[in-house]
Phi, psi and omega in degrees: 000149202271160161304313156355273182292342167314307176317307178286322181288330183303291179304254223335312185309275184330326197253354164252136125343133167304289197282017151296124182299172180192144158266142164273109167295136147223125173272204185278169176324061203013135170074353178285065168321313164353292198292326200291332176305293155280010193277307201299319205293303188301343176279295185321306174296317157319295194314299204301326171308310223259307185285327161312326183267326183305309153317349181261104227258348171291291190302281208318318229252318209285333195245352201292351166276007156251001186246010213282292207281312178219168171252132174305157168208109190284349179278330178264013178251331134329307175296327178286334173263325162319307184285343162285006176271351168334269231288298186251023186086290165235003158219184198191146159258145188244120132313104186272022176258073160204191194289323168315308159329283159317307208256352188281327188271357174239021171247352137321330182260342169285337141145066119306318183228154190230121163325130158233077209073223200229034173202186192217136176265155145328178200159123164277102211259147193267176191009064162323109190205145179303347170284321180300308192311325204277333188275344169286320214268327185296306180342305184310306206272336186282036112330320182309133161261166182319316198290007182062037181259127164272143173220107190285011192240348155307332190216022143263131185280121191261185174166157201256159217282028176254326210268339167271330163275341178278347171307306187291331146326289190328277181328313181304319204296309189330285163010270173314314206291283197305329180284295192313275215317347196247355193278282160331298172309305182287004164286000000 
């Protein structure tokens, strides 16, 4: 392993708690704007959904416990993780005890992302409708314990931030493997 990459794992480790649950992300093939294109476009539209049920004074009384500490916004929470793929490319570790965490677990039920093994792909999700939105962000809130803490790690697969970087090492390496393999072939 390069200093480089120590490095990084030493920050990452520092801005997630050891004892914090987390996810493994893995997106599309590096650089595959397509994929990135449509991921983003379907978070604008989740946003767009999301503020539309919200208007509904029903839904809004039913749900105000996901809106306590912040209001979600799923376009900038696409953005913010597309741009954490930066660092491997093609994966990311999530905490899930942060705001991200939240939007991460409901936009699994809305298909953004698909349970893999003990990690999770990227995903495009099919027939987005405010009804899919409105039934991910309630899903969220019967999460809630007495104490008025929502826990996305109820219906999510977790794993601890030793155990994702080392998934996420793996992958890179894997990674890495098939591009020298395709570098060579074309020599």
């Amino acid at each position: 392993m390069k200093l480089s990459d120590q490095i990084g794992d030493v920050e990452m480790s520092s801005r997630i708690q050891s004892s914090n649950p987390c996810v493994l992300i893995e997106g599309p093939s590096w650089g595959n704007a397509e994929f990135y294109g449509k991921w983003l476009l379907a978070a604008a539209q989740a946003e767009t959904f999301w503020k539309e049920a919200r208007k509904d004074s029903d839904f809004e009384k039913q749900v105000e416990r996901v809106s306590v500490a912040y209001i979600p916004d799923f376009g900038i929470a696409a953005s913010i993780m597309l741009m954490q793929l930066e660092e491997y490319r093609t994966t990311f570790v999530l905490d899930l005890d942060s705001e991200d965490g939240n939007d991460f677990a409901m936009m699994v039920t809305m298909g953004f992302f698909a349970p893999y093994n003990d990690r999770y792909r990227m995903t495009i999700p099919f027939e987005l409708s405010v009804t899919k939105v409105k039934a991910a962000v309630l899903k969220y809130t019967e999460t809630e314990d007495e104490e008025y803490v929502l826990h996305p790690e109820y219906f999510v697969n977790t794993m601890s931030v030793p155990e994702a970087r080392a998934w996420q090492n793996r992958l890179r390496a894997l990674d890495q493997f098939c591009e020298d393999s395709n570098v060579r072939g074309r020599g």
